[in-house]
Steps between C-alpha positions, in 0.01 A plus 500: 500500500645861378565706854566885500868583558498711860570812282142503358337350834681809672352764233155381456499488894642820527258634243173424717644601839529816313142536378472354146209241427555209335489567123691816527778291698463233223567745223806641713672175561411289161294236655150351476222612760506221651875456550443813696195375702633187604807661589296738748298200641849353547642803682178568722491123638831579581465825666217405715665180656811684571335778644241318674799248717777773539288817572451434873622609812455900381615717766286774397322761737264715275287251262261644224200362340336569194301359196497591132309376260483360152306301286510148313369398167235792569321773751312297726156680353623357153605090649073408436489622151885400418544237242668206622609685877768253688445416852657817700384767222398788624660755843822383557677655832839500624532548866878595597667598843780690455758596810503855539883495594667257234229556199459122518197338384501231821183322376224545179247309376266467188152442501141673596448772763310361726537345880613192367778632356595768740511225761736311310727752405554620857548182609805475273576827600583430855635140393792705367549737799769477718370822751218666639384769233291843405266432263333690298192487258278666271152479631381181348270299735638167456806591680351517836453176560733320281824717716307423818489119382846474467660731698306531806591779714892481391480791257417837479307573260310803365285605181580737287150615261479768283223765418438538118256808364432521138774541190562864497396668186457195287181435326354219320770213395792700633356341871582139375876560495522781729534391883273655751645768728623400836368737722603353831664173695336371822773275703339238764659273779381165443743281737792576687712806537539627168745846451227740325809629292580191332142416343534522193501344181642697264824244454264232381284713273875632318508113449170521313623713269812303472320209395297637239842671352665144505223255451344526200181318566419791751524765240141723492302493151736257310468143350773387697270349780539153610281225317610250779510541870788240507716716320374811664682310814782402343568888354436634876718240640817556254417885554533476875843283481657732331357788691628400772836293450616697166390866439725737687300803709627805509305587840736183663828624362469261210434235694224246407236429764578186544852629580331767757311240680783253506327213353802472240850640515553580121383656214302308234465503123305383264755170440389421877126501428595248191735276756167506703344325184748275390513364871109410495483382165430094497809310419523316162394183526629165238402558174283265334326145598657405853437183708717468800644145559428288732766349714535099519479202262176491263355189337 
């Protein structure tokens, strides 16, 4: 079977981390589609094992929480009237917890927006804690109980919800892609001790925007949406490893977050992420009819 030299792996890799969708990457590098898109599924199985057994122990102190959203295959008021939907069309969130200090994303998950989900997801979150924490929050209801479910009282934690008025000076379809005014912030003890003048979330909202810069699938008003919510996993997954093992912040003296937080002591590159690949790739078995022998004397 033909196999990519590591040069090519490392440029189509380094060509989505960077925000190009699959065809465009395709054209860039000289491969087919789905060289590219088995490549990615590749890299993103990858990613979220190594991430999910050697991000642990995070000695972070200021965690937090957010949720953006995207969609798969369609808008969930198109999925009923979509020809041939998949199972998982339709709102497609990506819950992340980011550590305030280090920039690391310490835990993120894929999948609806409801309790379900946020119970799951901060369950993984303290899984991978090493200390007591501040947490913070938009004002989403399903937090409440899924922090209280798995942290108990050993957080403090606090909500931080915004007051929207109406799009200033916009009329008609300029409201659709204008965001409404934030007129105010309300911040509200929920458990613990929590220091009034670190709730916030503006650290995880930058990584919003970073996302939609560097993930193509989260790009407003564009074809480039996901048609599968496996591969909308894998793409979040590769974007995260490299996020926070490879891309250099300016904010940490060019350290990585991963660096920051001490969960590695080294810079990564792309030829890392492919290692990561080649490592969990099955081993090549005989080729052709095989019948192991069996040991003694036959008739």
């Amino acid at each position: 079977m033909n196999k990519l030299d590591a040069k090519s792996r490392a440029l189509i890799i380094r060509l989505l981390v960077e925000g190009n969708s699959i065809r465009s990457t395709a054209r860039i590098a000289d491969v087919s589609k789905n060289t590219v898109n088995k490549l990615l599924i590749e890299a993103g199985k990858a990613c979220s094992e190594y991430h999910d057994a050697n991000v642990r122990n995070v000695r972070a102190s200021v965690i937090q929480c957010d949720e953006i959203w995207s969609f798969t295959y369609a808008k969930q008021k198109n999925v009923a009237t979509a020809k041939a939907a998949p199972e998982g069309a339709g709102d497609t969130w990506t819950w992340t917890a980011l550590d305030s200090e280090s920039k690391l994303i310490v835990s993120y998950m894929v999948g609806g927006r409801d309790s379900e989900y946020a119970v799951a997801f901060m369950d993984d979150l303290r899984d991978r804690l090493a200390t007591r924490v501040q947490l913070t929050t938009d004002g989403h209801k399903a937090y409440l109980e899924a922090i209280e479910g798995a942290f108990g009282g050993d957080v403090d934690y606090a909500q931080l919800v915004k007051i929207y008025g109406g799009v200033t000076g916009s009329q008609g379809h300029e409201k659709k892609y204008s965001p409404a005014e934030c007129t105010g912030i309300r911040k509200r003890r929920v458990e613990g001790n929590p220091d009034k003048a670190l709730v916030s979330t503006s650290h995880v909202e930058r990584q919003n925007l970073t996302m939609r810069m560097h993930i193509r699938r989260f790009t407003r008003l564009t074809n480039a949406f996901s048609k599968k919510v496996e591969n909308h996993c894998y793409a979040v997954a590769l974007h995260f490893m490299y996020y926070n093992f490879c891309r250099q912040h300016k904010s940490l003296n060019k350290l990585t977050p991963a660096m920051a937080a001490c969960v590695t002591d080294r810079l990564w590159d792309i030829e890392d992420i492919i290692a990561l690949v080649d490592e969990a790739a099955p081993k090549p078995g005989p080729r052709g009819p095989y019948k192991k022998r069996e040991s003694g004397i036959s008739n």
